[in-house]
C-alpha positions as YAML, in Angstrom:
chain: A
units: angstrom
residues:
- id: 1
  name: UNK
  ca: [83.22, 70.12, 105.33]
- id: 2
  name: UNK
  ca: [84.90, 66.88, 104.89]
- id: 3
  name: UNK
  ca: [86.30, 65.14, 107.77]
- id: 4
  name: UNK
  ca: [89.70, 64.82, 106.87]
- id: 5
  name: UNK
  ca: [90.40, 68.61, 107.21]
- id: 6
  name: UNK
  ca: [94.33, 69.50, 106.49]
- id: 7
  name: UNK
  ca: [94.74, 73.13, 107.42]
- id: 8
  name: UNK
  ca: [98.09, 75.23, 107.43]
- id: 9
  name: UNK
  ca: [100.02, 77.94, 109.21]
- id: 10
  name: UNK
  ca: [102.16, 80.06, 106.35]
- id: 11
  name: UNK
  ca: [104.05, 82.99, 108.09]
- id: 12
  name: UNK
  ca: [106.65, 85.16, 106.30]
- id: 13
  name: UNK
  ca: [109.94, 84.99, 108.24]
- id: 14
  name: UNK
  ca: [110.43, 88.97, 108.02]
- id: 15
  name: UNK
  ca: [110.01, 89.47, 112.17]
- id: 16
  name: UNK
  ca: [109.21, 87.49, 115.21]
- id: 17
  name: UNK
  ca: [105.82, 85.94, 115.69]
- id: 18
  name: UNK
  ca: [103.30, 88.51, 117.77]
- id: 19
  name: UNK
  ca: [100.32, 87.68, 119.35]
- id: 20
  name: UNK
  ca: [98.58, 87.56, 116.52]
- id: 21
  name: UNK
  ca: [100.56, 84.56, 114.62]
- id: 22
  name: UNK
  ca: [99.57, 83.12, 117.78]
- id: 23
  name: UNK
  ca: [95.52, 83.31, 117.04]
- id: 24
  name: UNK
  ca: [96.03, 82.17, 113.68]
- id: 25
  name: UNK
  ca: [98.54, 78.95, 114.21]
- id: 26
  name: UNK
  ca: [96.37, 77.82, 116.83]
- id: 27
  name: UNK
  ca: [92.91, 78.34, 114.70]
- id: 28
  name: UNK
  ca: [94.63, 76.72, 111.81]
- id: 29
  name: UNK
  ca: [96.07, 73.87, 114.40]
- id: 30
  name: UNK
  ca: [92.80, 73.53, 116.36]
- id: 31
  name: UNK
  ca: [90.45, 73.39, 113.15]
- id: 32
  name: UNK
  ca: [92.60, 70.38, 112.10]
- id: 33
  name: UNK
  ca: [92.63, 68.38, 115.79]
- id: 34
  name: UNK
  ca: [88.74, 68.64, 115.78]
- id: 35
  name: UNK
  ca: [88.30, 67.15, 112.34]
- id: 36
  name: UNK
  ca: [90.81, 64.27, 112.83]
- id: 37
  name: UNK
  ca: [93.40, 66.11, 110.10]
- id: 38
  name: UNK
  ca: [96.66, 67.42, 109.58]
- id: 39
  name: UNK
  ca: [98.15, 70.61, 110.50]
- id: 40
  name: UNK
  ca: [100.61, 72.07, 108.42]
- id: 41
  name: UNK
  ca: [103.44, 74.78, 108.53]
- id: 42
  name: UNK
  ca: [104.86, 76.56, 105.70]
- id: 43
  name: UNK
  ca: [107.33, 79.25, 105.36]
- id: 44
  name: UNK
  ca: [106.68, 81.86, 102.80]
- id: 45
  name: UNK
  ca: [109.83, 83.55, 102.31]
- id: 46
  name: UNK
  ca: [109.81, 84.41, 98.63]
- id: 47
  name: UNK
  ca: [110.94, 87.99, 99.81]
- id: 48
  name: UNK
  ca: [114.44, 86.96, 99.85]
- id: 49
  name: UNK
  ca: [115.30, 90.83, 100.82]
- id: 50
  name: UNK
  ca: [113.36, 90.70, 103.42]
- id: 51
  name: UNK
  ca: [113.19, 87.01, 104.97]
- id: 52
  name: UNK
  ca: [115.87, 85.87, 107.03]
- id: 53
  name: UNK
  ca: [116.63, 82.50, 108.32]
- id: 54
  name: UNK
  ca: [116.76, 83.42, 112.48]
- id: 55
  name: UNK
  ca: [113.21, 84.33, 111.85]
- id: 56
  name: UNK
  ca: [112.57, 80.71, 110.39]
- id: 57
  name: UNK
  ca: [114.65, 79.26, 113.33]
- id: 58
  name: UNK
  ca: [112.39, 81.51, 115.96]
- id: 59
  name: UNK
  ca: [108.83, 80.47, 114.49]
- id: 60
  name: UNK
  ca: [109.98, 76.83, 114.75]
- id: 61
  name: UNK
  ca: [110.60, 77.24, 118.41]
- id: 62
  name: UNK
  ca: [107.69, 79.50, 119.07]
- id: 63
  name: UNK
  ca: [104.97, 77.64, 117.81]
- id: 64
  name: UNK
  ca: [106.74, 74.05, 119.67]
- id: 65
  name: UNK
  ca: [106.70, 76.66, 122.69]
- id: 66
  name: UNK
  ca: [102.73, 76.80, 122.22]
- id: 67
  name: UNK
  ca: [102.41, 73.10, 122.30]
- id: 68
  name: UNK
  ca: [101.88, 72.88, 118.18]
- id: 69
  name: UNK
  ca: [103.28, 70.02, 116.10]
- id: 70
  name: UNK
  ca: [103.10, 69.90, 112.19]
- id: 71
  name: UNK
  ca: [103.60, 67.75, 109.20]
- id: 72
  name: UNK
  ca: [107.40, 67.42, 107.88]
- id: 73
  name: UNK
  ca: [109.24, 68.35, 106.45]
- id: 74
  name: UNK
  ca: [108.33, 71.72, 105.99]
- id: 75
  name: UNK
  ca: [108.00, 73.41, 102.64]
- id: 76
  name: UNK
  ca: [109.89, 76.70, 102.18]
- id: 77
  name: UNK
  ca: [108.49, 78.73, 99.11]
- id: 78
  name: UNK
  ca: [112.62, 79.68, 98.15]
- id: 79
  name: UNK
  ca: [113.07, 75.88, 97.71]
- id: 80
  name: UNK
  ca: [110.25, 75.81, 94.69]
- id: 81
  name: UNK
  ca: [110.55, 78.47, 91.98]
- id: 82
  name: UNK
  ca: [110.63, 75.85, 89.20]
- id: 83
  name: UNK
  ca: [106.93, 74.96, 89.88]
- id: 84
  name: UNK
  ca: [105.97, 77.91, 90.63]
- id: 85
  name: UNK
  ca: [107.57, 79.38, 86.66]
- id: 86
  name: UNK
  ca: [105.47, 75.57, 85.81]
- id: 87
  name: UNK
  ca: [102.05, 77.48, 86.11]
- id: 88
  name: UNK
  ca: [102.97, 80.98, 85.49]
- id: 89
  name: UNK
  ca: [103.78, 79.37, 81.88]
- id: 90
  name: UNK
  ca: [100.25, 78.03, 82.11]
- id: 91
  name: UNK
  ca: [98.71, 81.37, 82.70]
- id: 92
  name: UNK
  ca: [100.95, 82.39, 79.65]
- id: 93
  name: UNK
  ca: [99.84, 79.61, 77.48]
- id: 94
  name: UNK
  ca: [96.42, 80.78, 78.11]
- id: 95
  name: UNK
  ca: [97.20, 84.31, 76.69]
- id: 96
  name: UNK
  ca: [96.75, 85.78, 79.67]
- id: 97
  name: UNK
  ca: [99.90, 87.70, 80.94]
- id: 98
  name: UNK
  ca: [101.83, 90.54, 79.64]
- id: 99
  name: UNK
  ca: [104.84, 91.72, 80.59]
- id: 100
  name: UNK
  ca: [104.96, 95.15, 82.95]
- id: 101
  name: UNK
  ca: [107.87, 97.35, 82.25]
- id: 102
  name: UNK
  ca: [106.77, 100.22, 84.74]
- id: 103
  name: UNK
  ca: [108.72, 101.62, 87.84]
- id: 104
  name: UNK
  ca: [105.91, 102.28, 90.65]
- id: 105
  name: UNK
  ca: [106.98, 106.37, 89.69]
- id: 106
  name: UNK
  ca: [105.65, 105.47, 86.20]
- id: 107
  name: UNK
  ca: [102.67, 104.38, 87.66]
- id: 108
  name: UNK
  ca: [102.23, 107.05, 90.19]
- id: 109
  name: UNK
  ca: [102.69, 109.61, 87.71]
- id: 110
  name: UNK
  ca: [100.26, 107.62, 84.80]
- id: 111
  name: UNK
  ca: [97.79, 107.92, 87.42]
- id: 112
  name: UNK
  ca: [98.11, 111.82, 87.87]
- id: 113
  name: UNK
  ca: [98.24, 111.99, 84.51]
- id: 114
  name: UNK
  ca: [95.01, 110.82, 84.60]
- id: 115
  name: UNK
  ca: [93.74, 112.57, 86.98]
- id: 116
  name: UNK
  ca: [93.40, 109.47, 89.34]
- id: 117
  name: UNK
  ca: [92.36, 106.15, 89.32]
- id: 118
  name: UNK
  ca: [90.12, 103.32, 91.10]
- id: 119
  name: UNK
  ca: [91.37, 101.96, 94.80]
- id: 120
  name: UNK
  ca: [91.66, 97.92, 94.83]
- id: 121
  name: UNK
  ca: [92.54, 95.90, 97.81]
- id: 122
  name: UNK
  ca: [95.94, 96.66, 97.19]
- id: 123
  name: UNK
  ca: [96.03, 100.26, 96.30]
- id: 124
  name: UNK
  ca: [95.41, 102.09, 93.46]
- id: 125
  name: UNK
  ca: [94.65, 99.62, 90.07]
- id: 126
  name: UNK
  ca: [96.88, 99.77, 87.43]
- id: 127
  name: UNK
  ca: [96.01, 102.13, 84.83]
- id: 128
  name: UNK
  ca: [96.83, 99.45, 81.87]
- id: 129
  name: UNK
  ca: [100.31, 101.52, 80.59]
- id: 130
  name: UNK
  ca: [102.39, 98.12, 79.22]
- id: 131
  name: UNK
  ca: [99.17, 96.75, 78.33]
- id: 132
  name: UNK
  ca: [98.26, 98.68, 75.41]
- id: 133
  name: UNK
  ca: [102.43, 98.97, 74.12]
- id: 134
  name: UNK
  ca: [102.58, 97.28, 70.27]
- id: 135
  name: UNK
  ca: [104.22, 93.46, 70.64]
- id: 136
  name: UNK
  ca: [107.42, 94.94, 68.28]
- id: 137
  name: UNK
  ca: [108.64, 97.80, 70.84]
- id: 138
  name: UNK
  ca: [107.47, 95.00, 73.75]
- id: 139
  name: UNK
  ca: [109.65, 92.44, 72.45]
- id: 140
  name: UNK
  ca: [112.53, 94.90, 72.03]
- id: 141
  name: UNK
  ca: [112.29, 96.10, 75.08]
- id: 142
  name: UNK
  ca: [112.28, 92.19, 76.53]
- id: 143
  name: UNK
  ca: [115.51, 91.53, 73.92]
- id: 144
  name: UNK
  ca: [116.97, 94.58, 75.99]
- id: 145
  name: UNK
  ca: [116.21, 93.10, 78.84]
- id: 146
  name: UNK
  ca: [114.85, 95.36, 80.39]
- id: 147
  name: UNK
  ca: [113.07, 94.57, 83.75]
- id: 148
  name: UNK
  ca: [109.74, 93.61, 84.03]
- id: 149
  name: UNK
  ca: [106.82, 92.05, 85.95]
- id: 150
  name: UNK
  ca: [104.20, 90.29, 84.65]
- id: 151
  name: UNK
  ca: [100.87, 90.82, 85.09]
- id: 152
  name: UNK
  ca: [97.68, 89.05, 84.73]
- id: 153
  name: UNK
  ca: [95.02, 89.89, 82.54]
- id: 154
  name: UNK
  ca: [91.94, 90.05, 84.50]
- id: 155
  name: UNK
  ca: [89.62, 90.64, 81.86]
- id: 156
  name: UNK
  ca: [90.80, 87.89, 79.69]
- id: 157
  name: UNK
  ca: [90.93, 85.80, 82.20]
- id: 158
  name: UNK
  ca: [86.97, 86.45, 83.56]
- id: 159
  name: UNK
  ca: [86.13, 85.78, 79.66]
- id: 160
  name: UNK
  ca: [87.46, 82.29, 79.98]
- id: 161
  name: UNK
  ca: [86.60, 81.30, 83.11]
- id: 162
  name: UNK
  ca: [83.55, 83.58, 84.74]
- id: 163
  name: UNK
  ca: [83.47, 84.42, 88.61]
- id: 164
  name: UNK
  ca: [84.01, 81.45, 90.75]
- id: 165
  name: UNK
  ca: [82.53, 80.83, 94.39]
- id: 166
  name: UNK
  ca: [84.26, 79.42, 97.09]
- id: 167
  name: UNK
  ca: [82.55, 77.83, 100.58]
- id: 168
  name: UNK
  ca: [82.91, 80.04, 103.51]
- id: 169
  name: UNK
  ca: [83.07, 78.13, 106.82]
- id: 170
  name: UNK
  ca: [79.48, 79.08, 108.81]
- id: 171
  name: UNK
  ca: [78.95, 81.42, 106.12]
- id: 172
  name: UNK
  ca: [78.17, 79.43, 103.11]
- id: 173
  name: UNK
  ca: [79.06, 79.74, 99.53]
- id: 174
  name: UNK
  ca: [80.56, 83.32, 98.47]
- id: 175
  name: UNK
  ca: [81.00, 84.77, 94.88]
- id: 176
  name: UNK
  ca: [84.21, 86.03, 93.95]
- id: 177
  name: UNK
  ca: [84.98, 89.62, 92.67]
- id: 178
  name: UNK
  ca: [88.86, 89.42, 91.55]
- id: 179
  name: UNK
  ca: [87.93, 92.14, 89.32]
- id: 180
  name: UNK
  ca: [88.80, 94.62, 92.06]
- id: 181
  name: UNK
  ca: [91.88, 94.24, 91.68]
- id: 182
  name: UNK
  ca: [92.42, 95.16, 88.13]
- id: 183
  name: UNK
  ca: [95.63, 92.88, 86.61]
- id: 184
  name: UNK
  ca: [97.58, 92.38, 89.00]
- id: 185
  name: UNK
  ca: [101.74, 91.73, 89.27]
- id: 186
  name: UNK
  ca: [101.19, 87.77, 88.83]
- id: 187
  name: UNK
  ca: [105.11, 87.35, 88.84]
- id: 188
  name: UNK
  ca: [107.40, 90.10, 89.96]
- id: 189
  name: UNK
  ca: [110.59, 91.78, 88.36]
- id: 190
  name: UNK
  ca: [113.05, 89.79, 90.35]
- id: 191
  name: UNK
  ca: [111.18, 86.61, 91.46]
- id: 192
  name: UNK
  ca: [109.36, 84.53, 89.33]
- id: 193
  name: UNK
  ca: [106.30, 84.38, 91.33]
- id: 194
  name: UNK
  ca: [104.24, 86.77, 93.25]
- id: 195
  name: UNK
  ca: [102.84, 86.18, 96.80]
- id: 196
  name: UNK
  ca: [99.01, 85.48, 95.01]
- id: 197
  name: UNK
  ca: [100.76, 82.77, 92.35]
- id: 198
  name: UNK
  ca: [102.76, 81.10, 95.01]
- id: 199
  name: UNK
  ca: [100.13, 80.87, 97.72]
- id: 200
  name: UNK
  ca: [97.67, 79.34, 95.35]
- id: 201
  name: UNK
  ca: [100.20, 76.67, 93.63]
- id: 202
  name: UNK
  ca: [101.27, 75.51, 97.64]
- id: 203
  name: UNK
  ca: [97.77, 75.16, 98.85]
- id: 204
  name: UNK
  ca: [97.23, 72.80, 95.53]
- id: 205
  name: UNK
  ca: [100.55, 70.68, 96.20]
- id: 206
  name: UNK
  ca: [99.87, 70.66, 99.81]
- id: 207
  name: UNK
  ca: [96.42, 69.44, 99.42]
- id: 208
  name: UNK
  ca: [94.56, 71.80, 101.60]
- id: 209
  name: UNK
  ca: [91.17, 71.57, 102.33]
- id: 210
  name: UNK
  ca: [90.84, 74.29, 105.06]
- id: 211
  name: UNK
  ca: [92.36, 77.76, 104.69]
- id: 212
  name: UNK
  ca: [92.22, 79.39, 107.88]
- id: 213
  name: UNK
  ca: [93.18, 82.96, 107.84]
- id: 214
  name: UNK
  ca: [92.61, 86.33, 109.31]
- id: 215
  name: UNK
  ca: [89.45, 88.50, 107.55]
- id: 216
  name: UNK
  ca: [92.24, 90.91, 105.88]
- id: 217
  name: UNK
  ca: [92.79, 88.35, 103.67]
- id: 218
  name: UNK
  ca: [89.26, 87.73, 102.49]
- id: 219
  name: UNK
  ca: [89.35, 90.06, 99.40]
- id: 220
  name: UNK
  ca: [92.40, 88.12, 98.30]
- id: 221
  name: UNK
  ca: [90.61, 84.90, 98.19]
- id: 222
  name: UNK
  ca: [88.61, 85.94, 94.90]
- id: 223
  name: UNK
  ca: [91.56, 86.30, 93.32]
- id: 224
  name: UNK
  ca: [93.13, 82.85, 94.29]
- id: 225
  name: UNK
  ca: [89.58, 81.49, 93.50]
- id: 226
  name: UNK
  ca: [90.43, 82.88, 89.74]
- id: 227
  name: UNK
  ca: [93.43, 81.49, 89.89]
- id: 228
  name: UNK
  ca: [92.67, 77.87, 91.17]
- id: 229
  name: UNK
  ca: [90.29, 77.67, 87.82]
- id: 230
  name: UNK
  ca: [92.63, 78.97, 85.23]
- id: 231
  name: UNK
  ca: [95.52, 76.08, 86.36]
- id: 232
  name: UNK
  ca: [93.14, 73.42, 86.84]
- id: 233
  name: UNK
  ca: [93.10, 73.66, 90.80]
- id: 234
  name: UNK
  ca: [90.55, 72.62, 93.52]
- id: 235
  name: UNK
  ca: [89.49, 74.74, 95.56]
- id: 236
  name: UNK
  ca: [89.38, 74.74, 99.51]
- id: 237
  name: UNK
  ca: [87.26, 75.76, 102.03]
- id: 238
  name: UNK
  ca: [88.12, 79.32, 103.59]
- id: 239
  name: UNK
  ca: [87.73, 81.08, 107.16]
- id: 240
  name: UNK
  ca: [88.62, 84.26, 107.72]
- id: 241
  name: UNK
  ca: [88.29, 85.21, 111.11]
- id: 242
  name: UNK
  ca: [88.59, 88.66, 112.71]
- id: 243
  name: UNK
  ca: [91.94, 90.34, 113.37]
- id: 244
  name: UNK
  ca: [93.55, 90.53, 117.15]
- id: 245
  name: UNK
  ca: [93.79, 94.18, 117.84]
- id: 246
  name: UNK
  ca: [95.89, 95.55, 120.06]
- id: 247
  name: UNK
  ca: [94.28, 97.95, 122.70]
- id: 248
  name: UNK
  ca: [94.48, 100.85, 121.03]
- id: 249
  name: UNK
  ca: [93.14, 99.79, 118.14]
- id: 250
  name: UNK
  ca: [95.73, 98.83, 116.08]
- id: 251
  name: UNK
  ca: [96.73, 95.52, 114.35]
- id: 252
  name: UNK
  ca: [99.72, 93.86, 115.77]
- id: 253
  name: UNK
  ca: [103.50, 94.60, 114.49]
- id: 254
  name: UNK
  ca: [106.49, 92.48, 114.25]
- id: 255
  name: UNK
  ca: [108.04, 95.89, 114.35]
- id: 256
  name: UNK
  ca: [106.50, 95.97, 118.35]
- id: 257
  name: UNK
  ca: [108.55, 93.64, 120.47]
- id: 258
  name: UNK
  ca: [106.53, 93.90, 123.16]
- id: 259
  name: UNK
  ca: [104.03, 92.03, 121.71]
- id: 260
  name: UNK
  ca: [106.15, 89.12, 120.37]
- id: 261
  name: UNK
  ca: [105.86, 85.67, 121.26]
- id: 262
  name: UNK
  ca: [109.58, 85.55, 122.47]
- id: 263
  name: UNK
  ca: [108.77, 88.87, 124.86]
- id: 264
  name: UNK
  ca: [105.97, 87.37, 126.37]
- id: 265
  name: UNK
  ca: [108.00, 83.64, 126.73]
- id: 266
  name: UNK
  ca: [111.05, 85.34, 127.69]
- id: 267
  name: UNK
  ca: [108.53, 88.00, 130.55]
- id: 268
  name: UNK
  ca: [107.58, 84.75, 132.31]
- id: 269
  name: UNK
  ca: [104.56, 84.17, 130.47]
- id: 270
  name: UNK
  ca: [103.06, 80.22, 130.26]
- id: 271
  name: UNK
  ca: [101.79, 79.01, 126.82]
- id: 272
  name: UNK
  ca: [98.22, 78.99, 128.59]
- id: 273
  name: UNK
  ca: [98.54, 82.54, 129.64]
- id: 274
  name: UNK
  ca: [99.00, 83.51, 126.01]
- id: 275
  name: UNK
  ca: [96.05, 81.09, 124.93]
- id: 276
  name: UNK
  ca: [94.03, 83.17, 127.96]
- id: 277
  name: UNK
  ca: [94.87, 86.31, 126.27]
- id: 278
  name: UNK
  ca: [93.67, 85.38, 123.30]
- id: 279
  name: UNK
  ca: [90.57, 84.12, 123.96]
- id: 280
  name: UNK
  ca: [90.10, 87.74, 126.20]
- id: 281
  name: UNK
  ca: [90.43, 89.78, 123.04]
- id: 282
  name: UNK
  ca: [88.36, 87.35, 120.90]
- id: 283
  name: UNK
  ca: [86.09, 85.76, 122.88]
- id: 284
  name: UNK
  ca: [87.08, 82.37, 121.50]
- id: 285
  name: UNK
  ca: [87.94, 79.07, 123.52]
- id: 286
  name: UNK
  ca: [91.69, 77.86, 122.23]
- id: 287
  name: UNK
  ca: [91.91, 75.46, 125.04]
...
């Protein structure tokens, strides 16, 4: 692990922070006080249907609430679709995309066609339907303009570059299996980017050495792994650590209030009662 660790905090303004954004800000925050680093927080709001800019406004105030200062300014992924279309040409270049022309009822009904298909991390793989169309009814299709995705050609791309490894903290080096995921939507059919692509280019920019995130996310990490090779990225350091659950189980909800940062501030709860909480469920010392 080097000593100049520069971790980051990358929440999706969709809903309040819960308890949960909580853990993982102050992992990602602590991890980078111990080693002498930089913390840093980004906002991930490609989902422009989704995102909305109170939520931004809130997770600034939360996470100053919790006693957590970061780097400025702060990148927003909305502000930085031109670099993100930069390597999705790469991937291109490379041969690897195609584009994806299919309605998730196409695929849903390809699949029962078929009698069924393979479970990824994400859901059922992608039974190859655009992938096999002839280039002349593609490019009519694209000179329609139809609407498409693109997707990544995971095959092709394991022929050029192999499996890669990545160093997990405590755990040592791990082999990656992006495979699972068959080709995945690399850029979607109205954003130029998907939440893999975008993730991948910011940790490059941002020049993180530490990716701290919860163990939910540890499948996805083979494919970023993949895609830190093909554009020519270095790779960080990962921990994933284990989920906050609520007590019945459950992960935490921005859809449950009760369970939001702002609840608990606004209930009377102390930034050191939350850290308290925390380290109750996980048995980890925040303070």
């Amino acid at each position: 692990m080097k000593s100049h660790v520069v971790t980051r905090f990358a929440p999706s303004p969709t809903g309040f922070l819960h308890i949960g954004h909580a853990y993982a800000a102050l992992c990602a925050y602590n991890y980078s006080k111990i080693h002498g680093g930089k913390f840093i927080l980004r906002i991930e709001d490609i989902d422009e249907d989704r995102c909305r800019e109170k939520y931004v406004k809130a997770i600034y105030e939360d996470l100053d609430w919790l006693g957590l200062s970061w780097e400025q300014p702060v990148r927003k992924q909305s502000n930085h679709f031109d670099e993100y279309k930069v390597a999705l040409k790469k991937l291109d270049s490379l041969g690897l995309l195609y584009p994806c022309f299919c309605t998730r009822r196409d695929i849903r009904d390809e699949i029962k066609r078929a009698g069924g298909a393979p479970h990824g991390p994400e859901g059922p793989i992608y039974p190859g339907t655009c992938k096999s169309i002839p280039i002349k009814r593609r490019d009519l299709k694209l000179t329609a303009g139809q609407p498409h995705a693109f997707r990544l050609d995971i095959e092709k791309a394991l022929k050029l570059v192999g499996n890669q490894k990545w160093l997990e903290f405590n755990k040592g080096h791990q082999t990656a299996k992006p495979e699972v995921f068959g080709d995945i939507v690399i850029a979607r059919k109205d954003i130029p980017t998907s939440y893999h692509l975008s993730v991948t280019v910011d940790d490059a920019i941002q020049g993180i050495t530490l990716v701290t995130r919860g163990e939910d996310l540890a499948t996805a990490t083979s494919l970023h792994c993949l895609l830190q090779s093909l554009l020519g990225l270095d790779t960080p350091a990962y921990l994933h650590h284990p989920l906050i659950m609520e007590d019945n189980g459950k992960k935490f909800s921005k859809r449950d209030n009760s369970t939001t940062i702002r609840a608990l501030r606004l209930s009377g709860k102390s930034p050191k009662d939350i850290k308290k909480i925390i380290e109750k469920k996980t048995k980890v010392h925040l303070s």
